[in-house]
C-alpha positions in Angstrom: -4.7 15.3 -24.4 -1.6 14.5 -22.7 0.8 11.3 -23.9 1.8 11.1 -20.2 -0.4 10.2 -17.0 -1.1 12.1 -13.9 0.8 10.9 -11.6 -0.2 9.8 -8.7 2.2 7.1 -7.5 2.9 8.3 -4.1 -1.1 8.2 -3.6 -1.2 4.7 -5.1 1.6 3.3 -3.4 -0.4 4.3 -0.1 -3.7 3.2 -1.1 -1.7 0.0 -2.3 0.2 -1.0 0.9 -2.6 0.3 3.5 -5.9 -0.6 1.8 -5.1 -3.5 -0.5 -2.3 -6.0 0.8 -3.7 -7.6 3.2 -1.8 -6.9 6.9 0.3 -9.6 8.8 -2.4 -10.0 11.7 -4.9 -11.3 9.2 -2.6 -13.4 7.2 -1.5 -15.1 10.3 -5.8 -15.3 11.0 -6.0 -17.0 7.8 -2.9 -19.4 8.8 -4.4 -20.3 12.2 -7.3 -21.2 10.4 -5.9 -23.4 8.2 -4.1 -25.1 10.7 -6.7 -25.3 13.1 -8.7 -27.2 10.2 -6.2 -29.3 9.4 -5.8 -30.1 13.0 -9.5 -31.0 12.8 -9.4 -33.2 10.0 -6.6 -35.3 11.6 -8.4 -35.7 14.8 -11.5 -36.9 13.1 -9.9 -39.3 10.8 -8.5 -41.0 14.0 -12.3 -41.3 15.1 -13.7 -42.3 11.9 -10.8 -45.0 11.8 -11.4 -46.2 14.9 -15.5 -46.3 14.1 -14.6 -47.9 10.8 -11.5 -50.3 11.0 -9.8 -47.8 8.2 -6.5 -46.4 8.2 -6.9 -43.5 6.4 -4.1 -41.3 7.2 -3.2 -37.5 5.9 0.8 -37.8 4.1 0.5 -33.8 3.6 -0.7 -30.9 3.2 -0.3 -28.1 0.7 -1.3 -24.3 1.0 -3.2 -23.3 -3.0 -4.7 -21.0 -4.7 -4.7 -16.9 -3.6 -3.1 -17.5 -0.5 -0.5 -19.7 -1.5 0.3 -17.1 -4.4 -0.3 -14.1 -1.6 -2.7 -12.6 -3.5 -5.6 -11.8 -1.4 -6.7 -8.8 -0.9 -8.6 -6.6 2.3 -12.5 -7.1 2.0 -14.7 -5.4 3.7 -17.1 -8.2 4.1 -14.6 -10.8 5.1 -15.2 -13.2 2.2 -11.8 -15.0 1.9 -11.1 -18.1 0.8 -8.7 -20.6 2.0 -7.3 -23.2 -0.6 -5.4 -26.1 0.8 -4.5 -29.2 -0.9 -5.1 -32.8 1.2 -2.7 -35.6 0.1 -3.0 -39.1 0.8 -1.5 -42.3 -0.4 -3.4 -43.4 -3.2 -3.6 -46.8 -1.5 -5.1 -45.2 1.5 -8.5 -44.2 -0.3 -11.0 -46.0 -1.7 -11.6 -45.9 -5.5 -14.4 -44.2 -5.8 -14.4 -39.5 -5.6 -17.8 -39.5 -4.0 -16.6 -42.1 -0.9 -13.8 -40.5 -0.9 -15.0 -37.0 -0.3 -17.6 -38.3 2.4 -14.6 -40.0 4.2 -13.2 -36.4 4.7 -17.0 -34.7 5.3 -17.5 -37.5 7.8 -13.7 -36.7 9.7 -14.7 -33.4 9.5 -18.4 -33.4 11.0 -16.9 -35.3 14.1 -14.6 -32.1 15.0 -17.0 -28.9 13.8 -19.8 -29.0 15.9 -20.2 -25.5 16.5 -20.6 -24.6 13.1 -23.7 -22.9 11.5 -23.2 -24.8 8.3 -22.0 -28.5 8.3 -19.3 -29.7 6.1 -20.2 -30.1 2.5 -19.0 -32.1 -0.2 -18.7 -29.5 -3.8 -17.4 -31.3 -7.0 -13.8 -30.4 -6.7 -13.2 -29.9 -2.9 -15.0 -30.4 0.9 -15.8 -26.5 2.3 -15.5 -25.4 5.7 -17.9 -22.7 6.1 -17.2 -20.2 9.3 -20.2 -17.5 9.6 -18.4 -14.3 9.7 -17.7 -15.3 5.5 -14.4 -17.2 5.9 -14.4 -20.6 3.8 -12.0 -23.2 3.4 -11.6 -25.5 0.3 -10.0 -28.8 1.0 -9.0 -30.3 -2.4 -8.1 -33.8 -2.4 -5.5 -35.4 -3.6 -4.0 -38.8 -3.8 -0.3 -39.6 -4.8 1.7 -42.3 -6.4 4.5 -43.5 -8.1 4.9 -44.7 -11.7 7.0 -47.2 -13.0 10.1 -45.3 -13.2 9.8 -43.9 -9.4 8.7 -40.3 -10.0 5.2 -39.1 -8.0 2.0 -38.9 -9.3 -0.7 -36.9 -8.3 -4.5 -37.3 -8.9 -7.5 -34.8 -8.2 -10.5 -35.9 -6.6 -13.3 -34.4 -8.5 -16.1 -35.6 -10.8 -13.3 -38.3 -11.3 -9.9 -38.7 -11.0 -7.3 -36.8 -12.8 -4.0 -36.1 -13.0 -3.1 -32.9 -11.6 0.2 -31.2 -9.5 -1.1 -29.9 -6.1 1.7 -27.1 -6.4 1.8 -26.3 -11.0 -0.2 -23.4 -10.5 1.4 -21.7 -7.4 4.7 -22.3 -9.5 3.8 -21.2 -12.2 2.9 -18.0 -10.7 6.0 -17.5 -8.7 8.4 -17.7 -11.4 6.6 -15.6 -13.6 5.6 -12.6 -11.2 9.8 -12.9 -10.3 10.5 -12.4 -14.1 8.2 -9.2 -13.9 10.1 -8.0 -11.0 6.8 -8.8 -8.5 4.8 -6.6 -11.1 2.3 -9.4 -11.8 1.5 -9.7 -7.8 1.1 -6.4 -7.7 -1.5 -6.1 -10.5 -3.3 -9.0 -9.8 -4.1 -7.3 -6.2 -5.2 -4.4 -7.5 -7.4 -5.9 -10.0 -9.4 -7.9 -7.7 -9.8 -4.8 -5.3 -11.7 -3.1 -8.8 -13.4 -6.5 -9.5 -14.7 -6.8 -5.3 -15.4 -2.9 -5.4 -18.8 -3.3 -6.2 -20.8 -6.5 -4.2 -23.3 -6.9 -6.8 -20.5 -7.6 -9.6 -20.3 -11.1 -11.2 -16.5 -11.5 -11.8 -14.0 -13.9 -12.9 -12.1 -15.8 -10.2 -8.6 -15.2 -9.0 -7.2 -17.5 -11.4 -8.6 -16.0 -14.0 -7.4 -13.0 -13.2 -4.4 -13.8 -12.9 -3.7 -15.6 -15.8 -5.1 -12.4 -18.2 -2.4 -10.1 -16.0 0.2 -12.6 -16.8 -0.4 -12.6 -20.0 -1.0 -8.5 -20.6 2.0 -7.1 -17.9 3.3 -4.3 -18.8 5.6 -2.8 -16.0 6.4 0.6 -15.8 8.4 2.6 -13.3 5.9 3.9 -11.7 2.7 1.7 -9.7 -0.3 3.5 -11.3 0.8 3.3 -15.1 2.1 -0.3 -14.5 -1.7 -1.1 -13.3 -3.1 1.6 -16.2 -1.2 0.1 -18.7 -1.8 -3.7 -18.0 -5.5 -3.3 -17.3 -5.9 -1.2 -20.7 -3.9 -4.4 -22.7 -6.4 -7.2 -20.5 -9.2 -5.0 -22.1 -8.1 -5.1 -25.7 -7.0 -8.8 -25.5 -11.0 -9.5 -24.4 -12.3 -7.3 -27.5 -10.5 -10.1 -29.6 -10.7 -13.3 -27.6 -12.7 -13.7 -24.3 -11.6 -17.2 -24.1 -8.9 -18.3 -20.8 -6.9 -21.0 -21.1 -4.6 -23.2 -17.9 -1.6 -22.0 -18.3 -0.4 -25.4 -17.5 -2.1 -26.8 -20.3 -3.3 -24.7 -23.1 -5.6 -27.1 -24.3 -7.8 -26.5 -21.2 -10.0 -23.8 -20.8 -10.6 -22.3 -17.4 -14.2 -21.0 -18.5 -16.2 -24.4 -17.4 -19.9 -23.2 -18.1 -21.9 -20.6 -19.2 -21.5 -18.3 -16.0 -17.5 -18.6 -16.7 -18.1 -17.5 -19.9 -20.8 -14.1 -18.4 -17.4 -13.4 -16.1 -15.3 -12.5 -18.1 -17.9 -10.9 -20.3 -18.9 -8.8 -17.4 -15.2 -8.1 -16.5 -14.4 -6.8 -20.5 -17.7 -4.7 -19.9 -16.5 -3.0 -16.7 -13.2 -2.4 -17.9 -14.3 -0.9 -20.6 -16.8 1.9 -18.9 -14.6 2.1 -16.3 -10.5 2.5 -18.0 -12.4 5.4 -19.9 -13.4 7.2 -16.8 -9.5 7.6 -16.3 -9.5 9.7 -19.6 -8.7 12.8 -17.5 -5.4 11.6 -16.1 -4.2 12.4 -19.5 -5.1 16.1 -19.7 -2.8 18.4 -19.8 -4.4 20.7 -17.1 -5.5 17.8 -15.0 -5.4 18.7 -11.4 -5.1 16.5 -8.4 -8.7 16.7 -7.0 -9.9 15.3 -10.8 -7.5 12.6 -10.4 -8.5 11.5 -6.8 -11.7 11.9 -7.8 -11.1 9.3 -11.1 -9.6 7.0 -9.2 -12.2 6.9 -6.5 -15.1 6.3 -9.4 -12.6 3.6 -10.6 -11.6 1.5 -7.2 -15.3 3.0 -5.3 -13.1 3.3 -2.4 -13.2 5.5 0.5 -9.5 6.5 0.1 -9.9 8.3 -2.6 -12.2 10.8 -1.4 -15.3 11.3 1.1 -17.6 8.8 1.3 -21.1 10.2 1.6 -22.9 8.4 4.3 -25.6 9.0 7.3 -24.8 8.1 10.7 -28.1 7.1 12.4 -27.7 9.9 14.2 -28.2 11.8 10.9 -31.2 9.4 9.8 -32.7 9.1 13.2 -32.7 13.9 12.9 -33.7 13.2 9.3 -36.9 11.0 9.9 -37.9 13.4 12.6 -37.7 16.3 10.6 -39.8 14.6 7.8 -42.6 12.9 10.1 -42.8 14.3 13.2 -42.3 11.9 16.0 -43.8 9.0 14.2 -40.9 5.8 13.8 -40.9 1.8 12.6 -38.3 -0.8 14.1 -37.6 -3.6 11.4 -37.0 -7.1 13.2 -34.9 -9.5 10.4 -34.8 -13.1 11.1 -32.9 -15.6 9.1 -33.9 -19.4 8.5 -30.5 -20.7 9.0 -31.7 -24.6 9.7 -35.0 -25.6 8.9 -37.9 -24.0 11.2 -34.9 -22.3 13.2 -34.5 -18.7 13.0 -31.7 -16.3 14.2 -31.4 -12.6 14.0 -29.7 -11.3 10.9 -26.5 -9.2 12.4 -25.8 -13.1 13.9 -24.6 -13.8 10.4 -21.8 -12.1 10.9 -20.9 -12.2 6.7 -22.9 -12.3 3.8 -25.7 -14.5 3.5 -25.7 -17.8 1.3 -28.0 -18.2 -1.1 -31.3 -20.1 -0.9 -32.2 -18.8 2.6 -35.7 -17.3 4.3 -35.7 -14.1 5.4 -38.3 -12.6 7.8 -38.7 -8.7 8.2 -41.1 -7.5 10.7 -42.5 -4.0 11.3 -42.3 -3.0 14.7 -44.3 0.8 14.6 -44.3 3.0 17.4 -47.9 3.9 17.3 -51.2 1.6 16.8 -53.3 3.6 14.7 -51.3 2.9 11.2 -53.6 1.8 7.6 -50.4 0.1 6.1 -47.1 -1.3 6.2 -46.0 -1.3 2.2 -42.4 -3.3 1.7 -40.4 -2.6 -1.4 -37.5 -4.7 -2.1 -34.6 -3.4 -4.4 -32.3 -5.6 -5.8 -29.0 -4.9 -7.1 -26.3 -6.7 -8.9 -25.3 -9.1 -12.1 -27.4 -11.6 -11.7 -30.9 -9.8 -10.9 -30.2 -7.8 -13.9 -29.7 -11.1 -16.0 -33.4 -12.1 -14.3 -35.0 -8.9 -15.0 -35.6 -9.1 -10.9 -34.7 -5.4 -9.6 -37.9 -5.5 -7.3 -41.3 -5.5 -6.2 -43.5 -4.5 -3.3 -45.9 -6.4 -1.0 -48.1 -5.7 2.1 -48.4 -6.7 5.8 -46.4 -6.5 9.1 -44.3 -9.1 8.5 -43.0 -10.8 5.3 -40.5 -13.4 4.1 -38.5 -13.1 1.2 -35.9 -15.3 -0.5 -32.0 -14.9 -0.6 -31.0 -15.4 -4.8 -29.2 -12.8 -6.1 -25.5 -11.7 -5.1 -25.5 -8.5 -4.8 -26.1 -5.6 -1.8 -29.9 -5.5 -1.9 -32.1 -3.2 0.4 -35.5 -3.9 2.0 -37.3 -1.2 2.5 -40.4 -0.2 5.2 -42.5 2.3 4.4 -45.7 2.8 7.6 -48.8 4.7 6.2 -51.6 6.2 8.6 -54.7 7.9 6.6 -53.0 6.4 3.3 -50.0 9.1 4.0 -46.4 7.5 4.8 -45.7 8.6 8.4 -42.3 6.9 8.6 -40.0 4.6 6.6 -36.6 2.4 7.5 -34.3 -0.4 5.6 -32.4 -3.0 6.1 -29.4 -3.5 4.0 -29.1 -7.1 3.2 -25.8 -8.9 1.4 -26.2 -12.2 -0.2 -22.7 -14.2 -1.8 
């Protein structure tokens, strides 16, 4: 084995700029979205005040979390979350976080009409949920002044605590600046490994980016800056899987017991996966095995050929295999109660906690049976020892609970022989 990697910079750099940072047309998507919400919020305030005899009034506005620290990354599936911190006087809102946080579901009801799901009111923020997997988090803030003059800002969650709207995106500024921009780099390109597989339960963003902080290691070149850092993150969980606010090191950022499976899973995976790089330090490795290491590493089509079937392919296939014999599967999703709408309406993953409908539509009469299997995939069907089961009829309904990329498969029997088969891929967040 070599003491020096492969190196594959000018690669990385490529696969970096074109296929992680996300582009200028969707940041300025993710902008107009933001604005367009806040626009929204403002408008139905007015209403509610004007329903209600209130005054509540929005002071400002501030831009948090991934986006505010331009770290999000291209995703496939369009999952991307907006963080935007809502400031009021504190004089402005009533005492209590749940009437509060209604005030602002309320404003917001009045001015999203069109969407699929309403408003909702979470512990530490009011989501906007658009249907092609966009979300936006509105934390809420309220500010005022102590005795000596200087703001003070609180956090409407379970309670109210004191918190600075803009500590964390600070906080991560100066430090990725100290680190000559390594730290934004390598935060990046660990959430690309830690989305690369849909089924993965992973730490957040600020997780993430506190244990890069903390474990940099900047080299001159892209890949062993990443190598490096990702090899330290791994070592420091061996010894201590616990995260701490970097604000305030009494805190931990691991709030329950799926915080705490996270970063398990995260040590886990970078453990399998960092020694799958192994050959990047042979002496004769070549540049196909290092392609090929990275692919198995990121599961990205960049690296190499994806293997897929164009329906083309399938539709040849399934002839070849049963004759002329084919079955249509019709997927319906309860999206509001007793109302159901085809499944490629829901134009991003599904939530969880929804009905799913699959019907078999053969193209012939005389069939004995229509046998479903579903396979599940993921974390969190693992933890439930759920990876599947069968069942029996032309039409079924299953349950969304799992995150993960599942697949329902149809199999059509005639004379107790399977004729023809299809699936349906479904994703559920």
């Amino acid at each position: 084995m070599s003491t020096s990697m492969y190196n594959a910079s000018s690669k990385f750099n490529t696969f970096y700029n074109d296929h992680v940072v996300l582009s200028a047309t969707e940041q300025s998507n993710l902008r107009e979205k933001k604005d367009l919400n806040i626009e929204r919020l403002e408008s139905g305030l007015a209403e509610y005040n004007t329903d209600n005899k209130t005054t509540h009034k929005l002071i400002d506005h501030k831009v948090q979390g991934s986006m505010a620290m331009s770290t999000i990354v291209q995703n496939e599936e369009n999952e991307y979350d907006i963080d935007v911190a809502i400031i009021f006087n504190k004089d402005n809102l009533p005492d209590g976080t749940i009437a509060t946080k209604n005030i602002i579901v309320d404003a917001l009801k009045r001015k999203c009409k069109r969407f699929k799901t309403e408003p909702e009111a979470k512990t530490n923020c009011v989501r906007v949920e658009y249907a092609d997997g966009y979300h936006i988090d509105f934390a809420v803030y309220r500010k005022s002044q102590d005795e000596d003059g200087n703001d003070v800002y609180e956090h409407c969650g379970s309670d109210w605590r004191k918190r600075d709207p803009e500590v964390i995106t600070n906080w991560f500024n100066k430090s990725n600046k100290d680190n000559s921009g390594n730290v934004r780099i390598v935060v990046r390109l660990l959430k690309m490994f830690c989305k690369s597989r849909s089924g993965w339960s992973m730490p957040g963003g600020l997780i993430q980016s506190v244990l890069v902080e903390e474990c940099i290691q900047s080299k001159d070149r892209i890949d062993e800056t990443f190598y490096y850092t990702i090899k330290k993150i791994r070592d420091r969980l061996e010894d201590d899987k616990e995260v701490y606010n970097p604000k305030d090191t009494e805190a931990s950022l691991l709030l329950n017991a799926k915080d705490h499976q996270k970063v398990k899973n995260l040590h886990t995976r970078l453990k399998s996966y960092i020694s799958k790089l192994d050959v990047l330090f042979k002496n004769d490795c070549t540049e196909n095995q290092a392609f090929s290491a990275w692919k198995e590493f990121f599961n990205h089509t960049y690296w190499g050929e994806l293997v897929t079937e164009s329906s083309e392919n399938r539709t040849k296939l399934a002839k070849s295999m049963y004759g002329n014999y084919s079955v249509e599967i019709t997927t319906m999703v309860e999206w509001h109660p007793d109302e159901y709408i085809p499944l490629n309406e829901v134009l991003g993953p599904l939530p969880k906690g929804k009905r799913i409908r699959f019907t078999a539509k053969p193209n012939f009469f005389d069939f004995s049976k229509v046998e479903w299997e579903v396979r599940n995939d993921g974390d969190e069907s693992l933890e439930k020892d759920d990876l599947g089961h069968f069942s029996e009829g032309v039409s079924v309904t299953e349950n969304t609970a799992y995150r993960g990329v599942h697949k329902m498969i149809c199999r059509v029997y005639r004379h107790g022989v399977i004729v023809c088969e299809d699936d349906v891929r479904i994703q559920i967040k």
